[in-house]
C-alpha positions in Angstrom: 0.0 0.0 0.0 2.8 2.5 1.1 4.8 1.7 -2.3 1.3 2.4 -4.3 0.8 6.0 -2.3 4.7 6.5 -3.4 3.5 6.7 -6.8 0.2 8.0 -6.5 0.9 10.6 -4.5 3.1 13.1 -7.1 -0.5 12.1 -9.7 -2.3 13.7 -7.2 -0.5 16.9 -6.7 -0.3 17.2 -10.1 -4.1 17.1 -10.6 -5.1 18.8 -6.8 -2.8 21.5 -6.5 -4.1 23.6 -9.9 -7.1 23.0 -9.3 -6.8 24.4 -5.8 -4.9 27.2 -7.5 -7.7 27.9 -9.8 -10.2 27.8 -7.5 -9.0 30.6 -5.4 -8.3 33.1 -8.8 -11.9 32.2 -9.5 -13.4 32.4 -5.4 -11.2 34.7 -3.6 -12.4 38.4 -3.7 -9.8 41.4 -2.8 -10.8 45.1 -1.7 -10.2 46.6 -4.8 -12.9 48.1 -7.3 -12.8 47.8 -11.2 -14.8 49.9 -13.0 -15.5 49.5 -16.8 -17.4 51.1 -19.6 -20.7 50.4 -19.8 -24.1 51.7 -22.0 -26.1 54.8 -22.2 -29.4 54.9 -21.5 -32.6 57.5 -22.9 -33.7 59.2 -20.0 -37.2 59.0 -22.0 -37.1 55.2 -21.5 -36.8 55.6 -17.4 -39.0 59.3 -17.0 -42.1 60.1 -18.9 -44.0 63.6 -18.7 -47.8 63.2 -19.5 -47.6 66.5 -21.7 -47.9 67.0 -25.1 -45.0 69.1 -27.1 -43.1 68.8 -30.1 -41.7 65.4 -30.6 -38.4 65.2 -30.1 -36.1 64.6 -32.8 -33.0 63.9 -31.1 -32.2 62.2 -27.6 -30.8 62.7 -23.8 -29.0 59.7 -22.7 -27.5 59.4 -19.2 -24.0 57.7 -19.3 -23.3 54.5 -16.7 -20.5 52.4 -16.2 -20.3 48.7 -14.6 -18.3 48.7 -11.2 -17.2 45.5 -9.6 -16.3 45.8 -6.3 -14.4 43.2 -4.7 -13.4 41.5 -7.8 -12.0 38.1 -8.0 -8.5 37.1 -8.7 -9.4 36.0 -12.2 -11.3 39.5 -12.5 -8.4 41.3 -11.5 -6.5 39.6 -13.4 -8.5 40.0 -16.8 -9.2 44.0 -16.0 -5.3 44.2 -17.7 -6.8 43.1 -21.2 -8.9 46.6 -21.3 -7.2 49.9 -21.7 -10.5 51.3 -21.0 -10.9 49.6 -17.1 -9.9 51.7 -13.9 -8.9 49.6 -11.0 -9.1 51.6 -7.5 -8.3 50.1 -3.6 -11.7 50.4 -2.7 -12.5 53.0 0.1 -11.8 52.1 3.8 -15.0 53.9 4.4 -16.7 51.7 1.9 -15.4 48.1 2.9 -18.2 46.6 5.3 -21.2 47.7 3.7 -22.7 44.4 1.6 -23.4 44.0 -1.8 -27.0 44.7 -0.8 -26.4 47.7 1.1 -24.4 49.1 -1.5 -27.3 48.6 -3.9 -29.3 50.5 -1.5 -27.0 53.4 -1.5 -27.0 53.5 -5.2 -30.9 53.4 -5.3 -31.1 56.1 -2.8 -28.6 58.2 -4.9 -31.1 57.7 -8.3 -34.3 58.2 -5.9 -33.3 61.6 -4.4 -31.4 62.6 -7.7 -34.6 61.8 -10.0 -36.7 64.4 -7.3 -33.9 66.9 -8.1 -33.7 66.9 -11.5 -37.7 67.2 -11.5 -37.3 70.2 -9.3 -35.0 71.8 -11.4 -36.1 71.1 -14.7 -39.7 72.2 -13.6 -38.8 75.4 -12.4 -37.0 76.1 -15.4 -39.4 75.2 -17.7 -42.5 77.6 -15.7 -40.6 80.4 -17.0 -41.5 79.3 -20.2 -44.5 77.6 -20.0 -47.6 79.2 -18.1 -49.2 75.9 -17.8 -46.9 74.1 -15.2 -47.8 74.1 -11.9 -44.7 74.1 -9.5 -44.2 76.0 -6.1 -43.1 75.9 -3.2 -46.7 73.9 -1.8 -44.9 70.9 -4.5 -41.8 70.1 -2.5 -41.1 68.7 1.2 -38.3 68.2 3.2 -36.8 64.6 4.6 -34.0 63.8 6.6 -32.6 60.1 5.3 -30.2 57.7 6.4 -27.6 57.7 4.2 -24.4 56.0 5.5 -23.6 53.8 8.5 -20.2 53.5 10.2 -19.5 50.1 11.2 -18.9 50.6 14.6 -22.6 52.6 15.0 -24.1 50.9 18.1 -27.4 50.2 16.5 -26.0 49.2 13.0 -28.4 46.2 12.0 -32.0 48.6 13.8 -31.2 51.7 11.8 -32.0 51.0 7.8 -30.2 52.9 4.5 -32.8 55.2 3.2 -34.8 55.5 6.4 -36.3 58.5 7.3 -35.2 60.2 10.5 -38.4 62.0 12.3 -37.0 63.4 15.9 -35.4 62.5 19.3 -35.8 62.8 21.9 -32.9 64.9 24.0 -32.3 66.3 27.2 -35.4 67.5 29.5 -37.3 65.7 27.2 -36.9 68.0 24.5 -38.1 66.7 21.5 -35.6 67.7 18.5 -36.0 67.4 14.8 -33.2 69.9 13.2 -30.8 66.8 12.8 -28.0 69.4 12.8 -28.6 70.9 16.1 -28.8 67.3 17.4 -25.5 67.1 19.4 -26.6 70.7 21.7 -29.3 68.4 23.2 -27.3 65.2 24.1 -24.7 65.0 26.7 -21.2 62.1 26.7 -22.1 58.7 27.9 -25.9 59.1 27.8 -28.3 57.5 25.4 -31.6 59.0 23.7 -34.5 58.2 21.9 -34.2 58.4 18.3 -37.5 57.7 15.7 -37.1 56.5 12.2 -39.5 55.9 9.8 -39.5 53.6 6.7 -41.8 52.5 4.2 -43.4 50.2 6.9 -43.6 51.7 10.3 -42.2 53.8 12.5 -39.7 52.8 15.1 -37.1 53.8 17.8 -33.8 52.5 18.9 -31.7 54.4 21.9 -28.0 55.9 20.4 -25.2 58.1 22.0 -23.9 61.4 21.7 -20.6 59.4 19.8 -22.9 58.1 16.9 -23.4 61.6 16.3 -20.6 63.2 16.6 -18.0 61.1 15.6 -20.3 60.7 12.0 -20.9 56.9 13.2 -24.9 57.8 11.5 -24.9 60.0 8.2 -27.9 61.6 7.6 -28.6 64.3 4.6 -31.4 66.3 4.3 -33.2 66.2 0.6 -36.0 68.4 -1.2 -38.9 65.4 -2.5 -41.3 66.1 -5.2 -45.4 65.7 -3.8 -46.4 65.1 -7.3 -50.0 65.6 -6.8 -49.1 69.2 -6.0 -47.5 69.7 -9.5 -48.7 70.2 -13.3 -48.1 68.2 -15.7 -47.5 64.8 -13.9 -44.9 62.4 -14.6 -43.8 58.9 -14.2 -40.9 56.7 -13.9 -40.0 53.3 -14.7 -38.1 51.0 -12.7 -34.5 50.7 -13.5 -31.5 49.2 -12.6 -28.7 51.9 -12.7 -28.4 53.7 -9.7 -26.1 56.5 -8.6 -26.5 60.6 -8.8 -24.8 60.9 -12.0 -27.4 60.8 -14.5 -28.9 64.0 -13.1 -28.0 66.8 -15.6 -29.0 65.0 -18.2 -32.3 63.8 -16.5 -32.6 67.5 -16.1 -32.0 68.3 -19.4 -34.4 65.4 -20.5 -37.8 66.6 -18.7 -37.3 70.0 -19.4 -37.2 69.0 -23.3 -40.8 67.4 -22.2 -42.4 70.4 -20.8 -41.0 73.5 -23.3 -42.8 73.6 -26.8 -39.3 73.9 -28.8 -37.2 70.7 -28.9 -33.6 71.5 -27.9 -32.3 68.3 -29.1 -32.3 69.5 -32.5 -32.0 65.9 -33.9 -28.8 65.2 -32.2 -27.8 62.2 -29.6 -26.9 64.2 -27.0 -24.8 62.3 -23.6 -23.2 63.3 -20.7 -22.5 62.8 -16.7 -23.2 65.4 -14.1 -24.8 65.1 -10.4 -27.6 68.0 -10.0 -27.8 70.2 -7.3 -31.6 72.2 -6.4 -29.8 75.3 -7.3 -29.5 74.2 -10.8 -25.7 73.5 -10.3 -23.9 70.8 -11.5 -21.6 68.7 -9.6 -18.5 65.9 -9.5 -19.0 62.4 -10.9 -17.0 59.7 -10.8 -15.6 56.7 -13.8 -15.3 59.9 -16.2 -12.5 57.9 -18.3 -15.1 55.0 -18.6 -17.7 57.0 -19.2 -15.9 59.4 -22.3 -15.2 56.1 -23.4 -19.0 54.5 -23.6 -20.2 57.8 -25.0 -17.7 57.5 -28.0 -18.2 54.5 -28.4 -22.0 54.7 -28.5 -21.4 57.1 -31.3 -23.2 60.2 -29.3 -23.0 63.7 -31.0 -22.1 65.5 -28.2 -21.2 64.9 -24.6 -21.8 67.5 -21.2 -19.3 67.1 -18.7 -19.3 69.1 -15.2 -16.7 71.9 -15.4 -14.2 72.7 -12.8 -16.3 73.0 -9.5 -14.8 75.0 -7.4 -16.8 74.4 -4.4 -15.2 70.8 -4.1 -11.7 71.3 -6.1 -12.9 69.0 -8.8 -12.0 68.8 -12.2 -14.3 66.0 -14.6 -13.2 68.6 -18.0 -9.7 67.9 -17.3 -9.9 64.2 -16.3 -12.6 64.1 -19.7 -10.0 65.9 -22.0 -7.1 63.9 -20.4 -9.2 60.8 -21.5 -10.1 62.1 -24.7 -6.7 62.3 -25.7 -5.7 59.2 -24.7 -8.5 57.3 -26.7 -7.5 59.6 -29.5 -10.8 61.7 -29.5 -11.0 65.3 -30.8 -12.9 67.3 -27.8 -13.8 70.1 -29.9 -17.4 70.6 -30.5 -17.9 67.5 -28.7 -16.7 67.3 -25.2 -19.0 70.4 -23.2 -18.4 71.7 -20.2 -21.2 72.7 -18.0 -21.4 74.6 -14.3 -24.9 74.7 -14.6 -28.4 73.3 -16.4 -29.1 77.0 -17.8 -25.7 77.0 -19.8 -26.4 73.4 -21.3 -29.7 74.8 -22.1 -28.6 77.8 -23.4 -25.6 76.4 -25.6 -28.1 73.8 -27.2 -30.9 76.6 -28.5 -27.3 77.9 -29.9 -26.9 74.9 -32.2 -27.9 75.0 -35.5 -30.1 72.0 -36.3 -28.2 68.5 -37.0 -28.4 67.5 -40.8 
């Protein structure tokens, strides 16, 4: 028997070790982030306004890239093939959130970036069109959860996209200015918070620390009441989340509520986060997104100028990618600080032949 395991035994290796090997490249996920090109996608397909205008003879297309985050070996590996693939240590501050709790940040991103762009683009468009209905009565304030520290003491209670309604504070004061919510809370002592989410209310008991130290993130965002507003609109479900779709959302619905159609027949793309002031801010995967746009044979791409406000710079990462994928920027690569200048330097164009 021992002489038959002397031979046997170097078979073996031979046969177990690479497939060991290969099972780990294909199993084995490491904190990194790869982020490829991906599509574009017609805002009309995801938001419709029930309003009749000129058809459009042109398109908006947001831009979106495929990000895989703790990629595989293999993945990692094959990410080398691409010249068009960006490979990133993923973010400390990102590592223990699960795939499903990233997914949930990503929807909250589209949710609260859609309501913006509605915001925005109506407003705009009631300057030109007596018949829309938007005011002040057609928006309402939340508070959500949007980021959780791992070492929050209530981590699995408190939900991603919750609302937060009040707590609860010394003397029984009852506090819901979520940024005055440290003045009413003294070291070492617990209160009573209240969330709400799309089931019931609820309350869990958190310290002065979870505050202060950031260990709960909340934001406060401006939400459409859409049966305070004229025309109405829709949306259809999707699976691209993130924020950076909003300029061209923006750009999209205003097209649907203005008689004149500012595509002009061209495919029109771009990338751009949308603030209520009509702003546009940073996005991230611009080298994958210049690179889906071309690709995807768009006429003309809006790209967030330099923003100050956060010492950003999406035209100069854009035109540094455009010359590395040997595109010509000029009269294709436009940057935008805000929706009225996209607005304004498409009712410039002459129609596309």
């Amino acid at each position: 028997m021992n002489e038959l395991n002397k031979y046997l035994w170097p078979t073996v290796k031979i046969l177990i070790i690479p497939y060991l090997v290969l099972m780990f490249l294909l199993l084995y996920r490491i904190e990194y982030q790869i982020t490829a090109p991906g599509g574009i996608t017609e805002v009309e397909t995801l938001i419709d306004v029930d309003y009749e205008v000129e058809d459009s003879k042109g398109s908006f297309s947001s831009t979106y890239v495929i990000s895989f985050r703790r990629p595989t070996f293999f993945q990692f590996i094959i990410n080398d093939f691409s010249t068009y693939n960006q490979v990133i240590i993923l973010p400390e501050y990102y590592r223990h959130y699960t795939d499903s709790e990233t997914r949930q940040i990503s929807y909250l991103q589209k949710m609260t970036s859609v309501d913006a762009s509605i915001i925005v683009a109506y407003e705009l468009a009631s300057d030109q069109n007596d018949d829309i209905v938007f005011d002040e009565s057609s928006t309402y304030r939340v508070v959500l959860v949007t980021g959780k520290a791992e070492d929050l003491s209530q981590y699995d209670a408190i939900g991603l996209g919750d609302e937060f309604i009040s707590m609860i504070g010394e003397n029984d004061v009852v506090v819901s200015d979520f940024q005055n919510l440290e003045d009413f809370m003294i070291e070492g002592e617990t209160y009573q918070f209240t969330f709400e989410n799309e089931e019931s209310s609820y309350q869990v008991s958190l310290s002065k620390a979870d505050i202060e130290d950031d260990l709960l993130i909340l934001n406060e965002y401006l939400l459409v009441d859409s049966s305070e507003i004229y025309p109405q609109y829709s949306e259809k479900e999707s699976n691209i989340g993130g924020p950076s779709g909003g300029l061209l959302q923006t750009l999209s619905i205003y097209n649907m509520l203005v008689e004149e159609d500012i595509t002009k027949g061209y495919k029109i793309a771009g990338t751009g986060t949308i603030r209520y002031d009509g702003t546009v801010g940073y996005v991230g995967g611009i080298k994958q997104k210049i690179a889906t746009a071309y690709l995807n044979d768009v006429d003309l791409f809006f790209i967030p100028d330099i923003d100050e406000r956060y010492s950003s710079h999406n035209y100069l990462e854009a035109l540094a990618a455009c010359e590395e994928f040997g595109i010509d920027p000029e009269g294709w690569l436009i940057p935008v600080g805000t929706v009225e200048q996209a607005i304004s330097y498409l009712e410039g164009l002459d129609p596309h032949e």
